[in-house]
C-alpha positions as CSV (number, residue, x, y, z in Angstrom):
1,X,255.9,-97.7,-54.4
2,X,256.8,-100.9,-52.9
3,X,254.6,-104.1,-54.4
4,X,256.0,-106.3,-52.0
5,X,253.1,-107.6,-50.1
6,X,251.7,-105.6,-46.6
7,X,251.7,-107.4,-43.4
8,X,248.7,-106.9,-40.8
9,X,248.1,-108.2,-37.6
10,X,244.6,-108.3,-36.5
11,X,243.1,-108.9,-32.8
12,X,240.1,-111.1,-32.2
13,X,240.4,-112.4,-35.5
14,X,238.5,-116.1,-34.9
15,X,235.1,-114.9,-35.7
16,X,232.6,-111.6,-37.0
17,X,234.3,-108.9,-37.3
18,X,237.6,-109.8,-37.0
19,X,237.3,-113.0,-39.1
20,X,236.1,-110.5,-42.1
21,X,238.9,-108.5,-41.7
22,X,241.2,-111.6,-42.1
23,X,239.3,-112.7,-45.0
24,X,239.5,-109.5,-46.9
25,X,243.5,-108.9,-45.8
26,X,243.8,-112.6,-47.5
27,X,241.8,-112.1,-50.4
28,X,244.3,-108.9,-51.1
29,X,247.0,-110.7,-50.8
30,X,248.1,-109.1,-47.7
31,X,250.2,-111.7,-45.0
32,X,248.3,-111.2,-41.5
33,X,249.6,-112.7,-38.4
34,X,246.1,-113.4,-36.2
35,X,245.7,-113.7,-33.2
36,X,242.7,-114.7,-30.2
37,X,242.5,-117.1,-27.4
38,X,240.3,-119.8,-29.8
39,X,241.9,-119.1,-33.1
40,X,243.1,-122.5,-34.9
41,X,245.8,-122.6,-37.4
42,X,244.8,-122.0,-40.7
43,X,246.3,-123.6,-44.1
44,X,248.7,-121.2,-46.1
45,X,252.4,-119.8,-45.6
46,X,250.8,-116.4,-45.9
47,X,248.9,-116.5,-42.5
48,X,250.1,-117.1,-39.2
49,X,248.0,-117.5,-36.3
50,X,248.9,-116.9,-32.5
51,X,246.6,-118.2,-29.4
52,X,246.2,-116.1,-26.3
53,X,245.2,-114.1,-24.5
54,X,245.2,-110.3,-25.7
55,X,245.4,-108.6,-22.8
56,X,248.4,-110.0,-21.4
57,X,251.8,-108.9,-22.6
58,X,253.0,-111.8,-23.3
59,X,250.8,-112.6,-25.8
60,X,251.2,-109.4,-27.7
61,X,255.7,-109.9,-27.7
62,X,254.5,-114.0,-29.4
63,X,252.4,-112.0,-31.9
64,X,254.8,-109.6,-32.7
65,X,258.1,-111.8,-33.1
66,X,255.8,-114.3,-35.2
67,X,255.2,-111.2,-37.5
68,X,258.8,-110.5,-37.8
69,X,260.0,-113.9,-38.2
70,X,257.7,-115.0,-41.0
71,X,257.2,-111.7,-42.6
72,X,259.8,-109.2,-41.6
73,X,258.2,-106.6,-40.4
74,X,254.5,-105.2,-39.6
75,X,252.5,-102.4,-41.9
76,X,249.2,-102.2,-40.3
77,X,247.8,-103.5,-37.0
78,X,243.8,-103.6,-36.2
79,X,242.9,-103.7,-33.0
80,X,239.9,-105.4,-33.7
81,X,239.2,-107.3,-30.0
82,X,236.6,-106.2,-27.5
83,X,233.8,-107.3,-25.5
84,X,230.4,-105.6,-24.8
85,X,228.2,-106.5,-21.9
86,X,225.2,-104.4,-21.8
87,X,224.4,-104.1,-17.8
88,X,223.3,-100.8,-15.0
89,X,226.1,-99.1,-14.0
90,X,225.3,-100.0,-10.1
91,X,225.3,-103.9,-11.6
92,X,228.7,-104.2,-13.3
93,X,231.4,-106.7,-10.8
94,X,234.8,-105.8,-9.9
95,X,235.4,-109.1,-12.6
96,X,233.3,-107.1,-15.3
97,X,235.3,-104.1,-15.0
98,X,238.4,-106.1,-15.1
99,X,237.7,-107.6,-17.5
100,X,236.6,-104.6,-19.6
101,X,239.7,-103.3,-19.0
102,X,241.8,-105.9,-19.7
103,X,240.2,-106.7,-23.0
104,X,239.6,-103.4,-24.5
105,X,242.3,-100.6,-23.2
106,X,245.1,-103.4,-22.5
107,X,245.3,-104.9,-25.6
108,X,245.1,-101.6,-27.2
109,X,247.5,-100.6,-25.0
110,X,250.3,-103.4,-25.2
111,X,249.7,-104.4,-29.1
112,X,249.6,-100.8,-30.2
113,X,252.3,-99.3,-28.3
114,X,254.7,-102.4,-30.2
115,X,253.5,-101.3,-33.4
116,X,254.2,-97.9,-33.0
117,X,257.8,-98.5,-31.8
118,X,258.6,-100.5,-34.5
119,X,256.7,-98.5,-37.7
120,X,258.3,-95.6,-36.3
121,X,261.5,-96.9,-37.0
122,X,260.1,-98.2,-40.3
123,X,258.7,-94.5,-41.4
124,X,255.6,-95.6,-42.1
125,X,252.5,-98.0,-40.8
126,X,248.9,-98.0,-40.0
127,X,247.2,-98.4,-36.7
128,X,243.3,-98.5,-36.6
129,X,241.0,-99.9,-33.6
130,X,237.4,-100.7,-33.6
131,X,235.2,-99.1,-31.2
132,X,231.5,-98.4,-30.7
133,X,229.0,-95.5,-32.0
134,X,227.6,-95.8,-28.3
135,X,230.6,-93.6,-26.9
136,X,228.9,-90.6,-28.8
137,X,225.5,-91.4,-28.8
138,X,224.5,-93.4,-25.3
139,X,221.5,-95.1,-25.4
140,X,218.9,-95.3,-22.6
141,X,217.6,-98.9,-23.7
142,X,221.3,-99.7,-23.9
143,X,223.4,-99.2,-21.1
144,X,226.4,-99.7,-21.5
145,X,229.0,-97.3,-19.3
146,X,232.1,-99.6,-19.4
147,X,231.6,-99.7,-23.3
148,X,232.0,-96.0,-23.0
149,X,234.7,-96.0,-20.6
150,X,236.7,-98.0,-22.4
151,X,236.2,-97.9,-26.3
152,X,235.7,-93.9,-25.5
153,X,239.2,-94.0,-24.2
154,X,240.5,-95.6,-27.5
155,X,238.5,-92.7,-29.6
156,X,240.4,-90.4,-27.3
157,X,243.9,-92.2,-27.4
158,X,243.3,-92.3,-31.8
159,X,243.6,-89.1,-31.8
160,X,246.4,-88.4,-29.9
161,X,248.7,-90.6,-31.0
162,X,247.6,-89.4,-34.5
163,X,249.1,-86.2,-33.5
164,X,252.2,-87.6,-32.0
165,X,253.2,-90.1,-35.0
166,X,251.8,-87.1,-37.6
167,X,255.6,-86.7,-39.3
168,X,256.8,-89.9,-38.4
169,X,255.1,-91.7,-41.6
170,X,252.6,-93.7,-39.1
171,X,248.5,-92.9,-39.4
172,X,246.3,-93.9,-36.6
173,X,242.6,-94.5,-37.3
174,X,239.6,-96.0,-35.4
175,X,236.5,-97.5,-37.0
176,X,232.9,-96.9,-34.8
177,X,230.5,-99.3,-35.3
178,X,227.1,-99.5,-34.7
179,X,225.3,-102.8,-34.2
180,X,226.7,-105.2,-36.7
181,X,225.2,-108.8,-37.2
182,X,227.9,-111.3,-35.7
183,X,227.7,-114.4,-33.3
184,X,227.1,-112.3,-30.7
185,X,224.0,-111.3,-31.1
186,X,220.7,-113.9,-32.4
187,X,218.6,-113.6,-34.6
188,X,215.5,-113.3,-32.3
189,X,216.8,-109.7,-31.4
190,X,218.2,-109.0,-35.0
191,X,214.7,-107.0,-35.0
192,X,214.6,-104.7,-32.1
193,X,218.4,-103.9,-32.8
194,X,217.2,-103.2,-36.2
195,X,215.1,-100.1,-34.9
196,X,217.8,-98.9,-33.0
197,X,219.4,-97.2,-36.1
198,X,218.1,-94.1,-37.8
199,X,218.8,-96.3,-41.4
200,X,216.1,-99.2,-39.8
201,X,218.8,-102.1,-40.3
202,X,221.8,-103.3,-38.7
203,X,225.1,-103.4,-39.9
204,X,226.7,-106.1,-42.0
205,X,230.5,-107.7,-41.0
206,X,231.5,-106.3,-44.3
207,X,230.5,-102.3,-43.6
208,X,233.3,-102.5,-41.0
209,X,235.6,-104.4,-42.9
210,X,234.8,-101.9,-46.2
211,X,235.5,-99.3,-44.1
212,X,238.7,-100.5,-41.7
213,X,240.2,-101.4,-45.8
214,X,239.4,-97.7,-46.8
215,X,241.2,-96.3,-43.9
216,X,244.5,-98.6,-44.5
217,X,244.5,-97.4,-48.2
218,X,244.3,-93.4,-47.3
219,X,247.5,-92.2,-46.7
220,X,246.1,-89.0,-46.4
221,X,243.6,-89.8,-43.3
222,X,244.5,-90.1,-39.8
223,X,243.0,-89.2,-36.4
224,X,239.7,-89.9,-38.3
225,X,236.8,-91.9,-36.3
226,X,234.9,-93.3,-39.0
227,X,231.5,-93.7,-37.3
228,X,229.9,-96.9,-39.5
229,X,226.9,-96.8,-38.1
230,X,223.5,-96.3,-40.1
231,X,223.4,-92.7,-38.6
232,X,223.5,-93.2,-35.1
233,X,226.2,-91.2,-34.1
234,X,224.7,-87.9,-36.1
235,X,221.8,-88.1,-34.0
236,X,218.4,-90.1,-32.9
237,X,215.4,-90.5,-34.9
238,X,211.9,-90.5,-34.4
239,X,210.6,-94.3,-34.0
240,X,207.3,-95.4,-35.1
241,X,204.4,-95.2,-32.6
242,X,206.8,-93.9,-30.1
């Protein structure tokens, strides 16, 4: 087994979830080329980072060559970026949708369909994408179709390429969150969101990145959704005085 160092790219990577992620790829010694549209450089010649935006294709070719022209190559990407806008269906723009779209299946889109070009020529590599417990288990004090439309589509799209790379050496995994404590939510609702789990809490930053390391270190996993979630994807609960 090779003990040269792994190389990961990871989306959204300025803050919460994706800024955990970095962390923990650091603290293992892993190089990581990140990438968002705020993301400032950061000190050390084992971290590049690349600005833009990750919908657009351009940005994912800069992120790409940066990986192979410091590193050499690319082991494991997380698609970590995505937004969330909790609206009615009848209320959502043609400027939401787009940019639903734009942020959660054409980043997955562009950035994953490199990878998988180039690990298949590698023989190996790991692909895994964050989406949301809500695509199984929609919530009526939540709504939130375009997360469903779009995150659901990368469940879908997990496990097919998992299928398609299966003998190439490449594994593709997803990560399904529920509601994690990050920037984008305060702490004035930290409550309420609490309740909204069968386990009573909300998810820390370092569940998801526990779990998105567990998934790059089993070789013998793919096509999994990992639902990291306090329960809520295995069903609804009964809440007090309700």
């Amino acid at each position: 087994m090779s003990t040269e160092p792994k190389v990961a790219i990871v989306t959204g990577a300025s803050q919460g979830i994706g800024a955990g992620i970095l962390q923990a790829f650091k603290d293992r010694n892993y190089r990581v080329v990140a990438t968002s549209r705020s993301i400032k450089p950061v000190a050390g010649s084992d971290v590049v980072t690349v600005q833009g935006d990750i919908g657009a294709a351009d940005t994912a070719e800069r992120v790409f060559k940066a990986a192979f022209e410091r590193f050499g190559r690319v082991d494991t990407l997380v698609n970590n970026v995505g937004m969330f806008m909790a609206k009615p269906f009848t209320m959502y723009t043609q400027d939401d949708y787009a940019l639903y779209m734009s942020t959660n299946v054409t980043s997955f889109f562009n950035m994953t369909q490199r990878a998988l070009e180039f690990m298949g020529k590698q023989g190996r590599g790991h692909v895994v994408t964050i989406t949301t417990s809500l695509v199984d288990q929609p919530m009526s004090s939540v709504p939130a179709a375009l997360a469903s439309l779009t995150k659901g589509a990368l469940s879908a799209a997990t496990k097919a390429l998992a299928i398609e790379y299966a003998k190439s050496g490449v594994r593709v995994n997803a990560v399904s969150p529920g509601i994690i404590k990050t920037p984008m939510h305060p702490p004035q609702a930290h409550q309420a969101l609490a309740a909204l789990h069968p386990m009573g809490r909300m998810g820390e930053v370092s569940d998801i990145v526990e779990a998105v390391l567990y998934l790059d270190g089993a070789a013998f996993v793919t096509g999994e959704v990992l639902h990291v979630d306090g329960g809520q994807a295995a069903g609804h609960h009964m809440v007090q005085g309700a």
